[in-house]
N, C-alpha and C positions, 0 to 999 in steps of 0.2 A: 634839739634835733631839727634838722633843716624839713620845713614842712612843705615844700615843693614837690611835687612828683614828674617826672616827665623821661619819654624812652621805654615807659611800661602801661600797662592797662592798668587804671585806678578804677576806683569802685568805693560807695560809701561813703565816710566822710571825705574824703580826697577827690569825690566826685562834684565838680561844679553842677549846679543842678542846670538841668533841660526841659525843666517844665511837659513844652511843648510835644519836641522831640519823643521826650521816655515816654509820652502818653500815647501816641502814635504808634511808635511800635512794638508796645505792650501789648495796644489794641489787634494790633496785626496781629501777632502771635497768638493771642486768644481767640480769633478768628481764625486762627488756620492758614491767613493768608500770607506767601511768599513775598520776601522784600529784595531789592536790591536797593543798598544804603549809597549813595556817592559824597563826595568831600576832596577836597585836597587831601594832602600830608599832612598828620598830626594835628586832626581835625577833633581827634575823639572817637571814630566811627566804632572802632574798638569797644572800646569804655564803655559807649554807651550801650552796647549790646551785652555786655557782662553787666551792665546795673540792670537793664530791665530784665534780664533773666533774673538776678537776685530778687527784684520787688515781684514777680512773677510765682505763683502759688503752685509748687510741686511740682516747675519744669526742671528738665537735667539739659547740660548743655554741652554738644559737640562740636568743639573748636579746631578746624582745619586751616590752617595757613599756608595761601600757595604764594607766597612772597616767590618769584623768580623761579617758580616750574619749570621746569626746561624737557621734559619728555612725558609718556604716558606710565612708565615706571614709575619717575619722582613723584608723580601725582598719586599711583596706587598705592605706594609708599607711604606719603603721605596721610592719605586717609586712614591706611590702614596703623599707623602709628599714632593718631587722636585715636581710634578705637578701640586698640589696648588699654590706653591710658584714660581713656573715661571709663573704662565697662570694666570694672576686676572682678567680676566676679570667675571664678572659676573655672564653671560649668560652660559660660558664653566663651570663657578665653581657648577651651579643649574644641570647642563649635567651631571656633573660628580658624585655628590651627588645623582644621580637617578638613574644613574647606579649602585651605590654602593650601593643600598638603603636596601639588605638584610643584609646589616655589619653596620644598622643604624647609620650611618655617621653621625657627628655633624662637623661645621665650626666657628672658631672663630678667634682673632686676636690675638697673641700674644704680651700681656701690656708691653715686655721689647722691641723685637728687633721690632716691628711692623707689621710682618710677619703673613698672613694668617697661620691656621692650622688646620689640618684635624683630630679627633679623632675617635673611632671606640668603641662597644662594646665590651668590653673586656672578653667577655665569649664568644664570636662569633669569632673562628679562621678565618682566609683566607685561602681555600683552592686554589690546583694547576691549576685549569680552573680559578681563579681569575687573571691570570699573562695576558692569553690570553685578557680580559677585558680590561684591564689597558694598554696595548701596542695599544687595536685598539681608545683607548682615547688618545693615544701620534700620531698614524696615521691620527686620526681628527686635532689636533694641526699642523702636518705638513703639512697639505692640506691648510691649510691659509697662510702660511707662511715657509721662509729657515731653516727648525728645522735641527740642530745639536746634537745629543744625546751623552753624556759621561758616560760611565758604571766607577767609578775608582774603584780599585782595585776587577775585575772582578774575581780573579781565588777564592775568598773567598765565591762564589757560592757555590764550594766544599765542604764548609763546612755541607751544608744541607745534612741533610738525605737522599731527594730524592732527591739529586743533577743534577742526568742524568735524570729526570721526566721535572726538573725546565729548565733544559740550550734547551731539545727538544723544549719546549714549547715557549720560548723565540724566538727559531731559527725560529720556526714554523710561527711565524708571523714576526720575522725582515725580512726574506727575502722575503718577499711579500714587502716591505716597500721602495720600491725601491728611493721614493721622499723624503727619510729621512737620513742621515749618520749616521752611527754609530760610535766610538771610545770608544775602550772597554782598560780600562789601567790596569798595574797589574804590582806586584813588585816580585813576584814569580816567578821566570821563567819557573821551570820543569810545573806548574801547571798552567801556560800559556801554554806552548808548549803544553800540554796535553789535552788543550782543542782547540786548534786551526790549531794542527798536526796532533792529535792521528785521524786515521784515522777509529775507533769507537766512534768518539766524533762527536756530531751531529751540531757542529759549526767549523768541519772541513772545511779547505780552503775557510772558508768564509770570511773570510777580509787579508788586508795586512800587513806587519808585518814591524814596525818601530823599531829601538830600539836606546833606551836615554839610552848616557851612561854619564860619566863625561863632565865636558866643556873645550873645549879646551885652555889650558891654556895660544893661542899668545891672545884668547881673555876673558878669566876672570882674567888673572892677572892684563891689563888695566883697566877693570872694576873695580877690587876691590880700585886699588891707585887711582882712580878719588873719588871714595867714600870717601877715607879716605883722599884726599885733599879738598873736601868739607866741611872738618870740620878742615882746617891748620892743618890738621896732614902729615908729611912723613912717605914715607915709601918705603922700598929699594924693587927691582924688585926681589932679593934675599930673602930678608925676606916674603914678600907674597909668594914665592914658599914654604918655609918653614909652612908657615899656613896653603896652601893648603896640603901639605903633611900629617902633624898632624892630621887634620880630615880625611885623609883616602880619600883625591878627590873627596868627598861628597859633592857636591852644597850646600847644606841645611848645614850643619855641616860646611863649611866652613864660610858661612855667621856669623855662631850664635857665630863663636871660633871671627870673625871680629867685633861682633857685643861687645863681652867682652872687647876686646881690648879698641876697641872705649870709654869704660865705664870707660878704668884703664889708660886711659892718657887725654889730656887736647889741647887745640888748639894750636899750634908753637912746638907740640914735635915731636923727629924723633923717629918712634917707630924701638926697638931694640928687642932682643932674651929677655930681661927684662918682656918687656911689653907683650910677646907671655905664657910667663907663668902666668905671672900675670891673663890673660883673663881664660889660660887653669884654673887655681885654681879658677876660678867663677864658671867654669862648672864643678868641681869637687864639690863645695861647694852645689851648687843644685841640683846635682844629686846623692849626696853621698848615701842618705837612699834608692835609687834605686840598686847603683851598693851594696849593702851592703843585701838586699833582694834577689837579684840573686845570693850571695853567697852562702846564706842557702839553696838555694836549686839545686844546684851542688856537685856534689861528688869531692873527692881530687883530682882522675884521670881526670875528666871534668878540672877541675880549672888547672891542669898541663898541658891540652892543650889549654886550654885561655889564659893562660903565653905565650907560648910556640908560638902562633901565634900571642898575641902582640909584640913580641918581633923580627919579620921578616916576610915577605910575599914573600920571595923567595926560601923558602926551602919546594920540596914537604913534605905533612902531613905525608904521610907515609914510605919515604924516612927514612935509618938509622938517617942520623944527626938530623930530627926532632923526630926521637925516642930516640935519647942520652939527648936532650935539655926538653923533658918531664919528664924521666928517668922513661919512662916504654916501657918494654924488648918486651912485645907483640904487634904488628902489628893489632890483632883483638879487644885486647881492647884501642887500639887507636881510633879504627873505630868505637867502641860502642861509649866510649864518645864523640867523634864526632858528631855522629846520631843522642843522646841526645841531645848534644849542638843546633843544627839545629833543631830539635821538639821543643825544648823551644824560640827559633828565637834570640837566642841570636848569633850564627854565620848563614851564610848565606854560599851556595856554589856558588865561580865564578872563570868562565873557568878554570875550572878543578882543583879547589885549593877550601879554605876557607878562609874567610873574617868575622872582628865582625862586627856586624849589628850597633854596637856602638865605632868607632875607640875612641873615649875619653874614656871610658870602658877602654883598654886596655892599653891608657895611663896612666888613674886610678890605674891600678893593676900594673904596671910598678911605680910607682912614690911611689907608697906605701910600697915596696922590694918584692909582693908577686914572 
């Protein structure tokens, strides 16, 4: 069995340890104190928040993902569908249904995953005193018991309309909440900072600020060759720095380029710079019709600096040589397709540079002569 994990939240043995990290925000939690996690993509922030709830003594955990919210419905929605599915008991499900009972709530079981689920009528919006509702039904939840609450990818709040209406509201009763922890995670950082800095933002200074970055490689390069001796495969302490490299230091991406591997060799092999392509061309093979869709919808000038940054991450963007290696003369429409690049999320800005949000991408467009 292929012992990679990556695309899901691991825990346990499939959890690379974080020492550091897990102790930090164990400690928070035990403290009471609010976190806001940051990281890139496929950093782990996840993970790591479902293992320290596991080493964590008698806490229960409320997991909300607002991956791509788009209103203050999707969001009541939301929450309100992590707290069917954490809380079954009964009596709290008939509590909850009653409160809700102008958005004529229906309850039923889901025939696939077995999962309680909450539907609503669908001509009936959720308005923004709805959030306040639903928080002091998560404050009943923690009065019985060590509730834990996870906001992931919180800064996609932003995305609503009344975004600064929805985060007041939110703030307005967490911090009354005092028997409850918060962990709010996000992969955006200006739009983290901006809610948890900006000091007209009404969840300023209200929690602490952890930040997942890659892992350190004295301890995921042992990780990954214990993995891959699990299944009689070697593997040089050289060539897994070479993997982690390829993917760009990406947890997640490093897993899935190890996970390929694993698929293009066999028990008793030593894997070589052979087998690193081999896995790289599975990921090429699956994602071909993705990276082939973002082409269409880039201009030439974009595409000359998506080359131009797969091709080194040491040379600033706006620097002469990275304007020789684009072979465009202007400085300002560097910076336009740049702005582009980053509104479509295909690159990402990190400490004070840019980064693709997909390093195989990049190997893609490199491998292909663009």
């Amino acid at each position: 069995m292929n012992p990679f994990r990556y695309g899901q939240v691991v825990s346990h043995r499939d959890f690379c340890s974080r020492p550091l990290l897990l102790q930090q925000l164990i400690n928070f939690a035990e403290s009471g104190q609010n976190v806001f996690l940051q990281g890139e993509r496929r950093t782990g922030k996840t993970s790591l928040i479902f293992e320290a709830v596991r080493k964590l003594s008698g806490y229960k955990l409320l997991y909300i993902d607002l991956l791509e919210v788009k209103t203050i419905d999707d969001l009541c929605r939301r929450m309100i569908t992590s707290i069917v599915r954490s809380e079954r008991r009964i009596s709290f499900q008939k509590k909850l249904l009653s409160a809700l009972s102008h958005l004529r709530p229906s309850l039923s079981i889901d025939p696939i995953t077995g999962f309680p689920t909450v539907s609503f009528d669908s001509r009936i919006g959720m308005k923004p005193d709805t959030i306040e509702g639903i928080l002091d039904l998560i404050a009943e939840l923690g009065a019985k018991k060590k509730l834990l609450v996870a906001f992931d990818e919180f800064q996609d709040v932003l995305n609503i309309r009344e975004s600064s209406l929805a985060l007041a509201l939110l703030r307005s009763r967490i911090q009354f909440q005092s028997n409850i922890t918060y962990f709010f995670a996000g992969s955006v950082r200006n739009k983290m900072n901006g809610i948890f800095t900006d000091p007209e933002s009404p969840f300023f200074k209200s929690a602490a600020s952890l930040e997942v970055g890659s892992i350190d490689s004295r301890t995921f390069m042992p990780f990954l060759r214990k993995k891959f001796a699990s299944g009689k495969r070697r593997i040089s302490t050289e060539t897994v720095a070479a993997v982690i490299r390829m993917a760009g230091n990406i947890p997640g991406d490093v897993q899935e380029l190890c996970a390929c591997i694993w698929d293009a060799t066999s028990a008793g092999e030593s894997i070589t710079k052979e087998h690193l392509a081999a896995g790289l061309n599975m990921i090429f093979a699956r994602e071909r019709k993705a990276y082939e869709a973002t082409l269409i919808n880039i201009t030439g000038q974009q595409l000359r600096c998506l080359v131009a940054l797969a091709k080194t991450d040491s040379i600033k963007t706006l620097s002469s040589e990275f304007l020789e290696k684009t072979g465009i003369h202007s400085p300002s429409s560097v910076q336009a397709a740049l702005k582009r690049l980053v509104k479509l999320k295909i690159i990402y800005r990190h400490q004070g540079s840019y980064k693709l949000a997909n390093p195989f991408f990049g190997s893609w467009l490199i491998w292909n002569g663009y």
